[in-house]
N, C-alpha and C positions, 0 to 999 in steps of 0.2 A: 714553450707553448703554454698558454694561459687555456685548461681543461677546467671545464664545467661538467662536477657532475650531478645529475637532478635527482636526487634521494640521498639517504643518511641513513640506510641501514647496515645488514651484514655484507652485502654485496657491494655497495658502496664505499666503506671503509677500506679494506684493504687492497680495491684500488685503487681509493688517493692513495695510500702511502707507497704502494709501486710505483707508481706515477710520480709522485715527487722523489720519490727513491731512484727515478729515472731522470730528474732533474724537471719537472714539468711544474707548474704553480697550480694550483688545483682550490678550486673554489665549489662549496657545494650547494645545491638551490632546495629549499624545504619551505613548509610552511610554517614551519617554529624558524625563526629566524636567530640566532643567538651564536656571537661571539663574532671574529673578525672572516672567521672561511665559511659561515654559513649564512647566505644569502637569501633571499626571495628565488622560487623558482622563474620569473621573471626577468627579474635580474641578473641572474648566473643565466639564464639561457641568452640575454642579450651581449654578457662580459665574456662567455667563454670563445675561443676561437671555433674548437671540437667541443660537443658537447655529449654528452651517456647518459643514456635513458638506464635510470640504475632502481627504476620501480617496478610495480608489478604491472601487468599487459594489459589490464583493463586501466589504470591509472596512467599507463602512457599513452594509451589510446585517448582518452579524453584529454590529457595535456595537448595531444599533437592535433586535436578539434577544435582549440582555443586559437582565433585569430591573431593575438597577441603575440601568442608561441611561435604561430606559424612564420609570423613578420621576424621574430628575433634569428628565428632558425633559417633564413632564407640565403641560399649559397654555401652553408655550412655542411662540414662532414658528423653527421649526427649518427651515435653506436648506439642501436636497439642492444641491448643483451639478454631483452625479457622472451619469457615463456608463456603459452598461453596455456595455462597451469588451471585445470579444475578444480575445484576449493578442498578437494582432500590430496590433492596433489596427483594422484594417482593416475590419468587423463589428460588429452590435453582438448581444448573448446574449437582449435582453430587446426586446419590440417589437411592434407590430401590436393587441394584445390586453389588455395593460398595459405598464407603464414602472417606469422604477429609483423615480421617485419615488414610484407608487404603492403600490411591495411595499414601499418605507420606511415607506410613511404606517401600512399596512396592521401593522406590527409598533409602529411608535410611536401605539397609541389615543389617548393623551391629548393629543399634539404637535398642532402645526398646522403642517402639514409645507407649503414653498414651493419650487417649482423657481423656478432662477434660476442666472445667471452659468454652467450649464451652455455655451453656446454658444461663449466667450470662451476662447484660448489663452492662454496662462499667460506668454507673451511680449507680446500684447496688453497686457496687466494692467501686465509691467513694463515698457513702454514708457509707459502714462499716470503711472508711479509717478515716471517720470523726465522728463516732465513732456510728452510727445508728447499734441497736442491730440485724439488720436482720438478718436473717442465714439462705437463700436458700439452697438447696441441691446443692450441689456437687457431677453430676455422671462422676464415675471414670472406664473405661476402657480401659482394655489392654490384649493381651495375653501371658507377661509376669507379671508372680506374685509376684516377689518382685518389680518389677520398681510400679504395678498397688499397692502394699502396703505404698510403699514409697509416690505417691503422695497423697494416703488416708488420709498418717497421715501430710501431708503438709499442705492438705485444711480445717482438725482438726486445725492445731495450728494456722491457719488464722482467723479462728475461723468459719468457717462454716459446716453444716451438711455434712458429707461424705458419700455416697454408694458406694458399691463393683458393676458395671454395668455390668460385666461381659465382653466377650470375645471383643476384636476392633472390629469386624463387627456389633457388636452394636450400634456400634457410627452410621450405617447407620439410627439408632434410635432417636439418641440423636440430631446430626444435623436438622432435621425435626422441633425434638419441638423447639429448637433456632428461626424455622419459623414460628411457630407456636406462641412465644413469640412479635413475629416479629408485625406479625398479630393483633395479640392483641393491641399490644404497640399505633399503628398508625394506623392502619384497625376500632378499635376499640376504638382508643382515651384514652388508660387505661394509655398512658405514661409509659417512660421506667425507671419505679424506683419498678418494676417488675420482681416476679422471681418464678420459681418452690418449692415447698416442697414436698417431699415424708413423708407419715405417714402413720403410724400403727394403726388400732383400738386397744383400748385394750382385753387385753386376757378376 
């Protein structure tokens, strides 16, 4: 599958390379444009099949405001993973009532917009890239069901635990515990090589 993803930072790197480590082509969209995988965010949102909003919440919000975007992303399974992150990180701006992914969804009508890979630090990510067996959970929502099955089996073949999270307004959920991660990580000094699991007792 031809994966677009829209940023080129910590969060975006290591998941091209799972992604293509998953066999996937992976192109990413920026506004420095340079070399043969990094594209126009234009571009990469019109070439990818899936595409990952891999910026920060206020900068996908305004991407997903651009008519342009809106046209390229239309019928596509597009992954919010952002946070709507207060500038000292410590908060979050958006919460209780709706979530980042909802006012995405909400400006991309035609997208089928998926929360996911929200909860995961970006040092997590490069530690599986380098080959650390962790396998936090992956919770995945959306109120479409085949976009919300497609990136199920996405974050399977990255090789981490997937849940079904149910409906996007859940993400009003999931974004919390990212602060809640937050929290931990530097609140509490646990460091960010830190991540959720969901388990079962046995029967």
């Amino acid at each position: 599958m031809n994966i677009a993803i829209i940023g080129t930072g910590n969060m975006a790197q290591p998941l091209g390379s799972l992604l293509q480590g998953a066999g996937h082509h992976v192109i990413f969209g920026s506004r420095q444009v340079s070399g043969d995988r990094v594209t126009s965010i234009e571009e990469a949102a019109k070439q990818g099949e899936l595409v990952i909003l891999a910026v920060p919440y206020e900068t996908a919000l305004d991407l997903a405001s651009r008519p342009d975007i809106q046209q390229a992303l239309i019928g596509k399974v597009v992954i919010d993973i952002t946070n709507p992150l207060a500038t000292d990180y410590m908060s979050l701006t958006v919460g209780h009532i709706s979530s980042a992914a909802e006012r995405i969804q909400e400006r991309l009508h035609g997208a089928r917009v998926v929360k996911a890979f929200n909860t995961l630090f970006a040092d997590v990510l490069s530690a599986k890239v380098q080959g650390n067996p962790v396998a936090p959970t992956v919770f995945v929502a959306s109120d479409d069901a085949d976009a919300k099955a497609q990136v199920l089996k996405l974050a399977s073949e990255m090789g981490f635990a997937s849940v079904d999270a149910g409906a996007l307004t859940n993400a009003r959920y999931l974004e919390p515990l990212t602060e809640l991660a937050i929290q931990l990580a530097y609140g509490q000094r646990l460091g960010t090589r830190i991540g959720f699991q969901l388990i079962k007792a046995g029967e």
